[in-house]
C-alpha positions as CSV (number, residue, x, y, z in Angstrom):
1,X,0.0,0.0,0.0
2,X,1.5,3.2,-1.2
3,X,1.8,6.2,1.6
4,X,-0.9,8.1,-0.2
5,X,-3.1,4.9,0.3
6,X,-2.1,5.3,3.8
7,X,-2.7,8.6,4.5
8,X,-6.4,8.3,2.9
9,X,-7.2,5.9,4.7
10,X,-5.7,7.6,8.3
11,X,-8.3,8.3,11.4
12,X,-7.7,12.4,10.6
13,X,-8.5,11.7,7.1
14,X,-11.7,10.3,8.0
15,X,-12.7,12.6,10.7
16,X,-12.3,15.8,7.8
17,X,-14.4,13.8,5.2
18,X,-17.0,13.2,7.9
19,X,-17.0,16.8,8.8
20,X,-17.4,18.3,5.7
21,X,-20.0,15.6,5.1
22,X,-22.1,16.6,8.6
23,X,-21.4,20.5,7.5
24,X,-22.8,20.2,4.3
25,X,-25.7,18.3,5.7
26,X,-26.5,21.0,8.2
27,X,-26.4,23.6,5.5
28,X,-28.6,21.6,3.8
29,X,-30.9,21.9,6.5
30,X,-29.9,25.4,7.3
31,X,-31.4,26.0,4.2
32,X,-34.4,24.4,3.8
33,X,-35.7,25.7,6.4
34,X,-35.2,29.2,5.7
35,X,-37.2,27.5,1.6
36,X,-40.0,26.5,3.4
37,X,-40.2,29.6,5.3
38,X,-40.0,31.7,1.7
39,X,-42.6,29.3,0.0
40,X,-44.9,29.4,2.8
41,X,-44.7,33.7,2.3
42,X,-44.8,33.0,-1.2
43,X,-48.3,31.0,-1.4
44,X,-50.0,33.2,1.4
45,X,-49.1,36.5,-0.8
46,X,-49.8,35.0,-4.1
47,X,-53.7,33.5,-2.9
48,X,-53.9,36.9,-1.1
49,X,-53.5,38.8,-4.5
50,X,-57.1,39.0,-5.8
51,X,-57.4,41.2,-2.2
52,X,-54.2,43.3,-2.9
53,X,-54.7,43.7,-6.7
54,X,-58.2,42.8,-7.8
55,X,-61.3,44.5,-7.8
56,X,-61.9,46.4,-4.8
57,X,-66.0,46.8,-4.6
58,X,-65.9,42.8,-4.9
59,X,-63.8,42.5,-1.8
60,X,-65.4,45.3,-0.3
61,X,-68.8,43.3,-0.3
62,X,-67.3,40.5,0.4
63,X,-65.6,41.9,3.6
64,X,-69.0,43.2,4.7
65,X,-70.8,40.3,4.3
66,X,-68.2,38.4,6.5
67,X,-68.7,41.3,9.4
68,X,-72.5,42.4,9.1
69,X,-71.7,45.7,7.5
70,X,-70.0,46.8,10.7
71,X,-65.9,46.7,8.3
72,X,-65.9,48.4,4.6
73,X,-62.2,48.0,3.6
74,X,-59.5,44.8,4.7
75,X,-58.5,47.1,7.0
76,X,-60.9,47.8,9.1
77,X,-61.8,44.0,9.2
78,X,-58.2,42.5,10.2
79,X,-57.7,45.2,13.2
80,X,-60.4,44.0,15.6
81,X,-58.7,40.1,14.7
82,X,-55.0,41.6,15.2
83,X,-56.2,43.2,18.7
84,X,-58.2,40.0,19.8
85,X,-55.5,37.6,18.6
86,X,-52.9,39.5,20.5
87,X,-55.2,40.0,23.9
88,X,-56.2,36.3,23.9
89,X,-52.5,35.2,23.6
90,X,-50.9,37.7,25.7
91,X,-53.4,37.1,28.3
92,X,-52.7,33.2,28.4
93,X,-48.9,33.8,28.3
94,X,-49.2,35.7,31.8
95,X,-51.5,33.5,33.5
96,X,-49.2,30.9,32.4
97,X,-45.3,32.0,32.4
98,X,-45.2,32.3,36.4
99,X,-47.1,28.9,36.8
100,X,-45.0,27.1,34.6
101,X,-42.3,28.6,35.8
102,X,-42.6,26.9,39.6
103,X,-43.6,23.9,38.2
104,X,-40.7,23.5,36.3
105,X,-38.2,24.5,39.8
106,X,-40.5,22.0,41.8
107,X,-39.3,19.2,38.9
108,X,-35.9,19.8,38.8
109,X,-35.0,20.9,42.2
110,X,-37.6,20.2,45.1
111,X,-39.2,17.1,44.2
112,X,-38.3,13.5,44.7
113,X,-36.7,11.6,42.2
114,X,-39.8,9.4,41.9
115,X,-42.1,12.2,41.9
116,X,-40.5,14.5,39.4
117,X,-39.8,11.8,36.9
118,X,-43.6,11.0,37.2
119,X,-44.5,14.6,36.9
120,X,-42.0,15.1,34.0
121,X,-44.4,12.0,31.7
122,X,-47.2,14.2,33.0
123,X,-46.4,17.0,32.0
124,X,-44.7,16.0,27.9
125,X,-48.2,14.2,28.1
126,X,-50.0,17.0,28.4
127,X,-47.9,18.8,25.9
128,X,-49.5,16.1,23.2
129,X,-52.9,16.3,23.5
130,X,-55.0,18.1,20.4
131,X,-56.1,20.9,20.6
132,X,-59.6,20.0,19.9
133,X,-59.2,17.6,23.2
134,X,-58.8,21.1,25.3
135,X,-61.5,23.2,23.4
136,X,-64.0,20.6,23.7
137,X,-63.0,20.3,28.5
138,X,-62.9,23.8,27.6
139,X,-66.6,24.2,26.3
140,X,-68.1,21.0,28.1
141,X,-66.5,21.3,31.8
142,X,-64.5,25.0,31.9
143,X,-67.1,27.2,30.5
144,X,-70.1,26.0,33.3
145,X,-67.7,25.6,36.1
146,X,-66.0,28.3,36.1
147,X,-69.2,31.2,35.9
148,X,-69.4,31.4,39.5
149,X,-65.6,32.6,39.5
150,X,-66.1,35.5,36.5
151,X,-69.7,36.0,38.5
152,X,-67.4,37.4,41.2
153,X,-65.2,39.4,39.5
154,X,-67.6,41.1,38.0
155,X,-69.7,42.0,40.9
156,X,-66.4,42.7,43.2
157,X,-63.9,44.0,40.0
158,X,-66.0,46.0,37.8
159,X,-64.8,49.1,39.0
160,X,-61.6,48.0,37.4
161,X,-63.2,48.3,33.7
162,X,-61.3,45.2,32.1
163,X,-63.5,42.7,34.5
164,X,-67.0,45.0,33.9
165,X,-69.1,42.5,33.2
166,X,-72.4,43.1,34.5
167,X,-75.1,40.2,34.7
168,X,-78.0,42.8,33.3
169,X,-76.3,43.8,30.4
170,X,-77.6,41.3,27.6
171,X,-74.0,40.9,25.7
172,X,-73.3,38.6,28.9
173,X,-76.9,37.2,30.0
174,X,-76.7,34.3,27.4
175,X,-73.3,33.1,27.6
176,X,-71.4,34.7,30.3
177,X,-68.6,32.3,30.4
178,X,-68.2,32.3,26.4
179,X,-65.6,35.3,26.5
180,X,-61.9,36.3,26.5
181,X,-61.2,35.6,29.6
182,X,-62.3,31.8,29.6
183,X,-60.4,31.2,26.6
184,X,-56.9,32.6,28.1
185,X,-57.6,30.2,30.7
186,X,-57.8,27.2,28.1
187,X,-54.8,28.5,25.8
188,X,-52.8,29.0,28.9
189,X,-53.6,25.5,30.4
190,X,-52.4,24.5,26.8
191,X,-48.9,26.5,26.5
192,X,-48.2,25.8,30.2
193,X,-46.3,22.3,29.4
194,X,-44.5,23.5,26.5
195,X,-43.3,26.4,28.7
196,X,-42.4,24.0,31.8
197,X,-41.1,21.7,29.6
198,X,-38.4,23.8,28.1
199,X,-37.5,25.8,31.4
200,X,-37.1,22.2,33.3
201,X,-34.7,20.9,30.7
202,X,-32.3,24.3,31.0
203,X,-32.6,24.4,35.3
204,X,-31.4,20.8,35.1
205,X,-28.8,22.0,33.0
206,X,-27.4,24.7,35.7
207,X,-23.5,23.7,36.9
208,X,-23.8,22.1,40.0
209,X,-20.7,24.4,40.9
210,X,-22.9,27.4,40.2
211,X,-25.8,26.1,42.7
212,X,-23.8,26.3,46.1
213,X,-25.5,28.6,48.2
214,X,-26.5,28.7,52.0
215,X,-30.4,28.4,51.4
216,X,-32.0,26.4,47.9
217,X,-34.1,30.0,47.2
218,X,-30.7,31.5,47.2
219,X,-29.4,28.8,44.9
220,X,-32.4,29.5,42.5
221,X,-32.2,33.2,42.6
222,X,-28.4,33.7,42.1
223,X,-27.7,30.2,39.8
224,X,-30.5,28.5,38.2
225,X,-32.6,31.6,37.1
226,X,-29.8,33.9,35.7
227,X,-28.4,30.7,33.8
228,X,-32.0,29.8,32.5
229,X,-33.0,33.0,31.9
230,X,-32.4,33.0,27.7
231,X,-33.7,29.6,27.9
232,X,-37.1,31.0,29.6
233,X,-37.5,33.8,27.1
234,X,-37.2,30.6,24.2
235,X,-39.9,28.6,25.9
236,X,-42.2,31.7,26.8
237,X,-42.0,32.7,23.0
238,X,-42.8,29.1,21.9
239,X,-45.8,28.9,24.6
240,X,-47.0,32.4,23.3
241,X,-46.8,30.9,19.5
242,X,-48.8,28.3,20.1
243,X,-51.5,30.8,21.0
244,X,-51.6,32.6,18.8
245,X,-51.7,30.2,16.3
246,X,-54.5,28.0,18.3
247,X,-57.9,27.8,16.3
248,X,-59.9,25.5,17.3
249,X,-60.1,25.6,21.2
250,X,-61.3,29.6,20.6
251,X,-63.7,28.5,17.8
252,X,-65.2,25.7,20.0
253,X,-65.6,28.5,23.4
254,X,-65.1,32.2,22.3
255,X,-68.6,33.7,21.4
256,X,-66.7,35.7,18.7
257,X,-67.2,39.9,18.1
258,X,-65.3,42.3,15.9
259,X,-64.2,45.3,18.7
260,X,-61.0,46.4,20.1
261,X,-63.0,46.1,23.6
262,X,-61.0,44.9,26.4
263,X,-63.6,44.0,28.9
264,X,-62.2,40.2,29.6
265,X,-65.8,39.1,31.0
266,X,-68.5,40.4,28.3
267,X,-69.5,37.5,25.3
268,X,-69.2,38.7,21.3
269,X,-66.3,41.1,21.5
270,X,-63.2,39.5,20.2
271,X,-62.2,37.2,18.1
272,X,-58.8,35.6,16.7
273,X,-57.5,35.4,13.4
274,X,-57.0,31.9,13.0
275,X,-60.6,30.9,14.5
276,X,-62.1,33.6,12.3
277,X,-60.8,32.0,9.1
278,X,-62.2,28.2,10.2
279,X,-65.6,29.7,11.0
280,X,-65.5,31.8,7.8
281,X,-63.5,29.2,5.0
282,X,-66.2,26.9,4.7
283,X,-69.0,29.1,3.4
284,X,-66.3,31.9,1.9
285,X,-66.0,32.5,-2.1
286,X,-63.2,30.6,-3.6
287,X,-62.7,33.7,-5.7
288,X,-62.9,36.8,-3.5
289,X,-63.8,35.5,0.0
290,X,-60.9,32.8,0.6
291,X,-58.1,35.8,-0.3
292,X,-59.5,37.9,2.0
293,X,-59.5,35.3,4.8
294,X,-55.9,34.3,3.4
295,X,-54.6,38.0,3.3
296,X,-55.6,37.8,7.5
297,X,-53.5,34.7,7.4
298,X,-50.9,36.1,5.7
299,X,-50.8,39.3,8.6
300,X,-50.9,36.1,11.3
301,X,-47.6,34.7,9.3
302,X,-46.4,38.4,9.7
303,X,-47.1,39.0,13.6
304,X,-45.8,35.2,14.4
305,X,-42.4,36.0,12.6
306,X,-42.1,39.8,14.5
307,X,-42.6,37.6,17.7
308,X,-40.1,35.0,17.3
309,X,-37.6,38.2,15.8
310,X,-38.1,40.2,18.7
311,X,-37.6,36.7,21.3
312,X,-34.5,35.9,19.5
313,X,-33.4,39.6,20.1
314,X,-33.8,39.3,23.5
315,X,-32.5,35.5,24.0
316,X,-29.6,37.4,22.5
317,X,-28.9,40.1,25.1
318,X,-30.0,37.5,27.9
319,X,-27.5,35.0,26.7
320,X,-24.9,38.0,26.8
């Protein structure tokens, strides 16, 4: 065997071939990624063009058909979804970020062995069930149960304006547990084990050699949560995508409006993009109603990316 044969065949030979082989694979990946991302623009823009380009007195009745002549122009019709989307989500990110937050430091520091391994498979179960699984607990067991507890807000926490919910006005006699506030509750019991999940894995992570202090709060206040804080802000962000994003538990309990109201306890004032275009797609015009509902899809696509741009900004300066 010649010395060229040899030095082919050499460990450090094989160990550059296989790097530029995993480099060019995670290019690859790199890259298709970033394809998808561009052809899912791509399609929304292009089936929203009849809305952007086409004849504006067709989408103009079309839009007020969808509304009940209360939005004249695309406008007017996507802003109440943008604010109701927004509210809904934000709303189930702060019930659930502090929540999911002690659950995950009860996993990974407090809890027996025995016991956080158990709750660990409880809470990755949770993480799978469908959405439709929550939206129909949500409608069936949440909504009836829990009118006592928005009965008392609103007689205690009117005063307040975001909880005036008054049993004698008729927006609320029908359904008063049908409203914003309900489904925050729902979306936030469904973020809260992707947030847990994610913030257990990066406090487990914390150097032992960083988690020596006299008391465990002092361990978790000057270790674990400035060494999972970039890790938080990741799992928050992924939590508060998920909500906005959800459709089907808000189409199955939200009594849906088209306001920028934010009274959290009064029925038929806000509604989400995503559950407005499944309520809307099925009965819509393939030729001007369906871009219209697409061109709000395509300003969901927009908001999402902002989101996860501005949480990567700030993974960034909490990483630094």
């Amino acid at each position: 065997m010649s010395s060229q044969d040899k030095a082919a065949d050499s460990p450090a030979s094989t160990g550059k071939t296989g790097d530029v082989v995993f480099k060019t694979i995670a290019y690859a990946a790199g890259i298709l990624i970033l394809v998808a991302l561009a052809a899912v623009f791509l399609f929304l823009l292009f089936q929203a063009w009849p809305l952007i380009g086409g004849d504006q007195a067709a989408n103009t009745a079309t839009i007020e058909s969808f509304t009940g002549n209360r939005a004249h122009n695309f406008w007017q019709y996507v802003g109440p979804l943008v604010f109701g989307t927004v509210l809904v989500s934000a709303l189930s990110l702060i019930i659930a970020f502090f929540i999911s937050i002690g659950i995950a430091l009860f996993i990974s520091h407090y809890a027996p062995k025995k016991l956080a391994t158990a709750l660990s498979y409880v809470v990755d179960l949770l993480a799978a069930i469908p959405s439709v699984i929550y939206g129909l607990w949500g409608g069936l067991i949440l909504v009836p149960a829990i009118q006592p507890v928005w009965n008392w807000f609103a007689k205690y926490l009117r005063w307040t304006y975001i909880f005036d919910g008054s049993l004698n006005d008729p927006s609320v006699a029908d359904s008063p547990s049908r409203t914003v506030a309900t489904v925050a509750v729902v979306l936030a019991v469904m973020i809260l084990p992707i947030i847990t999940s994610v913030s257990r894995d990066i406090f487990m992570q914390t150097p032992r050699l960083q988690e020596e202090a006299a008391t465990k709060w002092e361990m978790i206040k000057l270790a674990v949560l400035p060494f999972g804080k970039s890790g938080i802000v990741s799992a928050s962000m992924l939590g508060l995508g998920r909500a906005l994003g959800e459709t089907m538990a808000v189409l199955m309990i939200l009594s849906p409006g088209l306001t920028y109201s934010i009274k959290l306890l009064r029925a038929s004032q806000n509604q989400t993009i995503a559950a407005n275009i499944a309520a809307q797609y099925p009965e819509a015009d393939p030729n001007i109603g369906v871009p219209v509902l697409i061109g709000t899809g395509l300003v969901l696509f927009v908001i999402t990316f902002l989101v996860n741009f501005v949480a990567r900004k700030i993974t960034e300066k909490a990483s630094a």
